[in-house]
ZAFI-828351 format. One record per atom (N, C-alpha, C): residue in three letters; x, y negated, z negated. Coordinates in steps of 0.1 Angstrom, whole numbers, plus 5000, padded with zeros to 4 digits. Layout:
# ZAFI-828351
alaXYZ;...
***
This chain:
# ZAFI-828351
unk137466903987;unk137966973975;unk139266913970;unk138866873957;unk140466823953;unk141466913951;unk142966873958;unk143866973954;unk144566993937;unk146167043937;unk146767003923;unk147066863923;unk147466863908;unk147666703906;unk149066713911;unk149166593915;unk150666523918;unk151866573911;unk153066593916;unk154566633904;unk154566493901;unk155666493888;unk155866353883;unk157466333899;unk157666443905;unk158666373913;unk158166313924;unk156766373929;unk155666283940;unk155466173936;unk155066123919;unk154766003917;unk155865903915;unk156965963914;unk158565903910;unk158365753924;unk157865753936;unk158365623942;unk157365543939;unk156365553937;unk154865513934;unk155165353923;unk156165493910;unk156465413900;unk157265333902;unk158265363911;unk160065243917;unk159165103924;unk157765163932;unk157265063937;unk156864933924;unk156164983916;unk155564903903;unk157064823900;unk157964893899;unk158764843890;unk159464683900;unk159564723912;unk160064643920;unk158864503925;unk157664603923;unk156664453921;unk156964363910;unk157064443899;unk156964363887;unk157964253887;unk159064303893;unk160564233893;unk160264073903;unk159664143916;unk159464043929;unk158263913918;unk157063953911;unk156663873902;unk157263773891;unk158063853889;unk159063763875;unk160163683883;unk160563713898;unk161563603906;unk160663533907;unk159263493912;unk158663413920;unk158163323909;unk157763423897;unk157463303884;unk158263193877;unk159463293877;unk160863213873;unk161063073879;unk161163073895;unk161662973902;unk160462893905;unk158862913897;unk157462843896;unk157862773884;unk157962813877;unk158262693861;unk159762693859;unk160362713862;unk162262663863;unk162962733849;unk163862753851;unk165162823842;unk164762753825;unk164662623819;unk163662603809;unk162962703803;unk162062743811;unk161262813806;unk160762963808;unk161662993821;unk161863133823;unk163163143829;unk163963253828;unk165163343835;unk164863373844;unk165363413856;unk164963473862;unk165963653861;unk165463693868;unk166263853866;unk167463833869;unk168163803878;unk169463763880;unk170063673867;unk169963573860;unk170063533851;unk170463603836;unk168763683832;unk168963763823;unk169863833823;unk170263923837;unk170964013837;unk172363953834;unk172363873839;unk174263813833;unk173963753814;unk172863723810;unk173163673797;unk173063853794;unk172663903795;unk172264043790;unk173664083791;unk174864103800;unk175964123800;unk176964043787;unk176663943786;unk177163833777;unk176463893761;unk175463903764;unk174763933750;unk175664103744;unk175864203750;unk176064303747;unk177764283747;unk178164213746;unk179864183744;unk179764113733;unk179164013725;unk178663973716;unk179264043700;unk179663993691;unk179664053678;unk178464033673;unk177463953673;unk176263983667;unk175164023671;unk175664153684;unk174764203691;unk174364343687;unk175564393683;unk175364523671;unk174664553658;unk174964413652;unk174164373641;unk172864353640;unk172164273650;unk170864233652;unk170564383659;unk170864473669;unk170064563676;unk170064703664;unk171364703656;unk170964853645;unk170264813635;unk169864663634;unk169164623619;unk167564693630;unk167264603640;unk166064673644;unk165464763647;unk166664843653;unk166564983654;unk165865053640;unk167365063630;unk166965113618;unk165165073614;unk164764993614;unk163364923613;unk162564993617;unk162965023634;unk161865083642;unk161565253638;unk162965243634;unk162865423630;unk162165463616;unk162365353610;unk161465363594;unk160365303593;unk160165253600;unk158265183605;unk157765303612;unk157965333621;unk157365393628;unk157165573625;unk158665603619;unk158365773610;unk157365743601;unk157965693593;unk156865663579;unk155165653583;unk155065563590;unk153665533599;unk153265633603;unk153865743612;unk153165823614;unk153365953609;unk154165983598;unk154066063587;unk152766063577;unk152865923572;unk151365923566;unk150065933571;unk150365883587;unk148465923593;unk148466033593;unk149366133597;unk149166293603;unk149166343586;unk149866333578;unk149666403566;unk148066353562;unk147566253555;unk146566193552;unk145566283558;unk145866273578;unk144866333587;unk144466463584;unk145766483580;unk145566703581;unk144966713570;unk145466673556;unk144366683542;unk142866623545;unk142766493551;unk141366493547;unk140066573559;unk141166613567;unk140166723578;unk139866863573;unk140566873564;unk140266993556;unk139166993540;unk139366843540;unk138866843526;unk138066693524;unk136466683521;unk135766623529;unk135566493518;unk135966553506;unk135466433499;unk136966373496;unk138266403500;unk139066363502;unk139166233516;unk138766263522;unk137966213538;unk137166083530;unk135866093521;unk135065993520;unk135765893511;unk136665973503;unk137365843495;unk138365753501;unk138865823513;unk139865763523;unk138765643533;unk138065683529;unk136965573546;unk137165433539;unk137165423527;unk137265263529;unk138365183532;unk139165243524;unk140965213528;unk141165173547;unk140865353555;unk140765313563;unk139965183573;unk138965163570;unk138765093570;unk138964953572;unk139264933558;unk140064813553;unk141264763563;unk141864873565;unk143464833568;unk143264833585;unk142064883596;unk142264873607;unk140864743609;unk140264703598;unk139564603604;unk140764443600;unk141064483589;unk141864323584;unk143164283597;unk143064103597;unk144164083609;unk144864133606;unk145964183618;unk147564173613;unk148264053610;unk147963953612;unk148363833606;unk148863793590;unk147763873587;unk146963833567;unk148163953564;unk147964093568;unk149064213564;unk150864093566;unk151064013578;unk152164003578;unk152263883566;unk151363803561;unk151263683555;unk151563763540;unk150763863534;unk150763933523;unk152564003523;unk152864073535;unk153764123531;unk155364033527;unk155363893537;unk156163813533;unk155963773516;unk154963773511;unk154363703502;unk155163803488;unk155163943491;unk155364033485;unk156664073485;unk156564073497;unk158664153499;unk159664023499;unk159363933505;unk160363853512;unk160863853523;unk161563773528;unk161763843541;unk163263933541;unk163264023551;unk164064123548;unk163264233556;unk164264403555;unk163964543560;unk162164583554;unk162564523541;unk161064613535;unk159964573535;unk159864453539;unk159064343549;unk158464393561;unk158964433570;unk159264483582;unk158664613580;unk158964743574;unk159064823575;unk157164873567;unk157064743560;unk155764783552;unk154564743561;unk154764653570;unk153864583580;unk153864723588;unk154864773595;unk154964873604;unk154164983600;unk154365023593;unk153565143582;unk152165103579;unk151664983572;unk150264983573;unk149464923587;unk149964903593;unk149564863611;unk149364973617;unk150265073615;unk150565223628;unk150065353616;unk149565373607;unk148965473597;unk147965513601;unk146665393598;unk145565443603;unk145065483614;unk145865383626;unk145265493640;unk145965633640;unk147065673638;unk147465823636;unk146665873629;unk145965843615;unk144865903610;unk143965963612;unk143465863619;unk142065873626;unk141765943640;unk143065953648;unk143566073656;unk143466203657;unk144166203642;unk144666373635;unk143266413631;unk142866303625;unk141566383617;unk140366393629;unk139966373638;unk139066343647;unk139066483654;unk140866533654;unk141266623666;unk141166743658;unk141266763643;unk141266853634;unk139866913632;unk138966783634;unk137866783629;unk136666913644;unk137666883653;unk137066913666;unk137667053667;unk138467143658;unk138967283658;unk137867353657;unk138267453668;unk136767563664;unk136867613653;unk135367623642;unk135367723630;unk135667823627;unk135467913645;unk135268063646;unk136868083649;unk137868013651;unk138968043654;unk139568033641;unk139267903630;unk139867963617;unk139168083612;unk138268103612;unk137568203600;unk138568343608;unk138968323628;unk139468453629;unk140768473621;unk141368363622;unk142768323613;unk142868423601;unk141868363593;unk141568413579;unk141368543580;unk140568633591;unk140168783587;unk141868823595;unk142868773597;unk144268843605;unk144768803591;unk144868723584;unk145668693572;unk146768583580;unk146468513587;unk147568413596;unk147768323576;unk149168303578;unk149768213569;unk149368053573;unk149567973562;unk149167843570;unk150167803580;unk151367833578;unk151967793592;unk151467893606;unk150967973602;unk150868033616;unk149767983624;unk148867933611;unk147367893613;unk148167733620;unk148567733614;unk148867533620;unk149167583632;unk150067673635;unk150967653649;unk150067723658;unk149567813653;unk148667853670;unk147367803669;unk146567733660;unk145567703661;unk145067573658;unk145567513646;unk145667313647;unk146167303657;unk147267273656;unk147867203666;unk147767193679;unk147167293686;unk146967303699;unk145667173701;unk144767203693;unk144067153694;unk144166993690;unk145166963684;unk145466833680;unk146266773693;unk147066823694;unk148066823708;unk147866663720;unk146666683724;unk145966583732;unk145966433720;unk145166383707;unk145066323702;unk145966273697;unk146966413693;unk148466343685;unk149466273694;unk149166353709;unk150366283721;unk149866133721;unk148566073722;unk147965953722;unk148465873715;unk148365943698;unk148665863690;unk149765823688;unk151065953690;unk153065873686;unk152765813704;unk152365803712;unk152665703720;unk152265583717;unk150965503713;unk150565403712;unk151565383696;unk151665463684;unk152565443677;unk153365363675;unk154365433687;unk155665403689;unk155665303695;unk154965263710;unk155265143712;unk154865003709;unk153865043699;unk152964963689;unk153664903681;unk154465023670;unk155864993660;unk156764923668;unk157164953679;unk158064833682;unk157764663679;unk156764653689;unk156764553688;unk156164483677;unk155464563663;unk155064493651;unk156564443646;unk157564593645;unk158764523638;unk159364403646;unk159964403660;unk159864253666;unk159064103659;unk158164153660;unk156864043658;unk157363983641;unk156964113629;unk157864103619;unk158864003616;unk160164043632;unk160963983628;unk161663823633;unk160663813638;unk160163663643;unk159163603635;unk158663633624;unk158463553621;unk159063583603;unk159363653602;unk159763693588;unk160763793585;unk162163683590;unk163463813588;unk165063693590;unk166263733586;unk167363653591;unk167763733598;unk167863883605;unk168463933612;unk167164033621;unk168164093631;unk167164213643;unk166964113652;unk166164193663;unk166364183676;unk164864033681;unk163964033666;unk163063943667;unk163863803663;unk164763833651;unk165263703646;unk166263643659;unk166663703663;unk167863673674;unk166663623689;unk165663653691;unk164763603702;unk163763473695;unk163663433684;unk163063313675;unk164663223679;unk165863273675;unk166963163675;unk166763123694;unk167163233702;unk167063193717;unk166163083720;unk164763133718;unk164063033715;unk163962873710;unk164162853696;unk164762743697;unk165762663699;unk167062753707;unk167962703715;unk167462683729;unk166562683731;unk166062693749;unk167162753756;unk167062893751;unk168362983759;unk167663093766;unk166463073778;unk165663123780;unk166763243784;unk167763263790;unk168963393792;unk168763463785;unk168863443769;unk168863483762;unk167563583753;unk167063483757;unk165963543752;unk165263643759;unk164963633774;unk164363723781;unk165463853779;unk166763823778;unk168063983777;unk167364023766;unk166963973758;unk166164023745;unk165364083747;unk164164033750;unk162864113757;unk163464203768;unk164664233775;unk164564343780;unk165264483774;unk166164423767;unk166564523757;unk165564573745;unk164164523746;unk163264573735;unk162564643739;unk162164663754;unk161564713768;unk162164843768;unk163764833770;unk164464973772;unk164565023761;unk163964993749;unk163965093735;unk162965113736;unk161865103733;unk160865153738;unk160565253754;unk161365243763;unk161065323771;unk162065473768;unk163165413762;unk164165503760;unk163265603751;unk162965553737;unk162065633730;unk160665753736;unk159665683745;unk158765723753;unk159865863761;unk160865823768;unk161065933776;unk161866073769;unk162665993763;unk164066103754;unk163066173742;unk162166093736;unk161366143724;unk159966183723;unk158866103726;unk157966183735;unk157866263742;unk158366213756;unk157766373765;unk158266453763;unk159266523757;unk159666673753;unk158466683743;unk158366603731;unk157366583720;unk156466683729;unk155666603738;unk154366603745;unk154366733755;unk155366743758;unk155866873768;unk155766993754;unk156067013739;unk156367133734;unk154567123727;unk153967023725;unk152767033721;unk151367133736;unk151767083744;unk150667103753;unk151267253756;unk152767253753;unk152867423757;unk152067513744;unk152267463733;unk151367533723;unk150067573730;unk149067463735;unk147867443738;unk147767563748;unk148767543756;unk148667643766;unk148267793763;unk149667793755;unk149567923749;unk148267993739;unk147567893733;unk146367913725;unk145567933733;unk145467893746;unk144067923755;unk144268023763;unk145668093767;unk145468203766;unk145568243764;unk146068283748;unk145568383743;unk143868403734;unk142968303737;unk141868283737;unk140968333752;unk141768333757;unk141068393774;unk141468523771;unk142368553768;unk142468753765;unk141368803757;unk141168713746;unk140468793733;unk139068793738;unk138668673752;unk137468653757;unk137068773763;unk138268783772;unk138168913782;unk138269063780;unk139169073768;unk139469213761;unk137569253751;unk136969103747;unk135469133742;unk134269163753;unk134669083769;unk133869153777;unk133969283780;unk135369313780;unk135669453785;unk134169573777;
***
């Protein structure tokens, strides 16, 4: 008989173990192909020291920042809005299928190739790549999860007179909850690295332009302090922004099911 699942403080050494494999892997790799071509962690960590004393280390990390925060809201402002209208409204939905479509089959390559082509390089460059890359899977999320709401719990909505926010909060969303937590995760750490990506290949500043220069300085220090400071934005994000996210969503859920188990049990009564 299986017991409860694990606390996240049971799995807390589980994870220190991963982390310390991963580390023991990047020593042994490092000193396999030489300082050239990789840092090793001891290294990074001193250019990473050096890097963050830096005057142009403020500059490059708030330009990407700012990026990541306007790629990635906007991105997933428009899937979840798009999502919620066209789950409601069907021929709104069929005129949307090709677009979607369009925009999750075409490379990201041709999007970054067009948007250089269009913006220049620069914020709105960046920020437009991020937004049509991270839209459609939020979309397709929202709408999927919208689409899977019981009928008989709106129509009960409608005979109580629930307002649409009330209808959102105790009854979409719960149900969305699981699909949306999926989606600002892969999101978010999706957006990161498109604006990076972005900005290596199409930017003069941020945290991608600054790991292109490392690069062709052969300042592997440098570069990996890069990649680890893009690591800890993204995890910083995941922990400080997500899981409360993810923690106030599944309490909704919670709360919908039971008060869906009362209404079950107060009808057997």
């Amino acid at each position: 008989m299986n017991g409860p699942p694990p606390s996240p403080r049971e799995l807390a050494p589980w994870s220190a173990l991963g982390v310390l494999a991963l580390g023991l892997a990047w020593q042994l790799l490092a000193l396999r192909l030489g300082p050239l071509l990789m840092a090793t962690p001891l290294q990074t960590l001193r250019a990473l020291v050096t890097l963050m004393g830096s005057e142009a280390f403020l500059h490059h990390a708030a330009t990407s920042l700012l990026r990541v925060v306007l790629g990635v809201g906007l991105g997933i402002a428009t899937g979840l809005a798009l999502g919620l209208l066209a789950g409601r409204r069907p021929r709104l939905r069929a005129l949307l299928e090709p677009l979607r479509w369009l925009l999750m089959s075409v490379p990201g390559v041709i999007v970054v190739v067009l948007a250089m082509l269009w913006f220049g390089m620069g914020s709105a460059m960046v920020v437009f790549i991020a937004v049509v890359l991270l839209a459609p899977g939020v979309y397709v999320n929202t709408l999927k999860g919208l689409l899977l709401v019981d009928p008989g719990l709106l129509e009960m909505a409608r005979v109580y007179r629930f307002g649409r926010w009330r209808r959102l909060r105790h009854v979409v969303l719960p149900a969305l909850a699981p699909p949306l937590c999926a989606a600002f995760l892969i999101a978010t750490s999706g957006g990161v690295r498109l604006v990076v990506m972005a900005e290596v290949l199409g930017a003069a500043d941020g945290a991608g332009f600054a790991l292109a220069n490392a690069r062709s300085t052969f300042d592997s220090g440098e570069l990996y302090a890069w990649v680890v400071l893009v690591l800890g934005l993204v995890a910083l994000l995941e922990l400080g922004l997500l899981r409360p996210l993810q923690s106030r969503l599944t309490r909704w859920q919670d709360e919908a099911d039971g008060r869906r188990g009362a209404v079950r049990g107060g009808g057997d009564a």
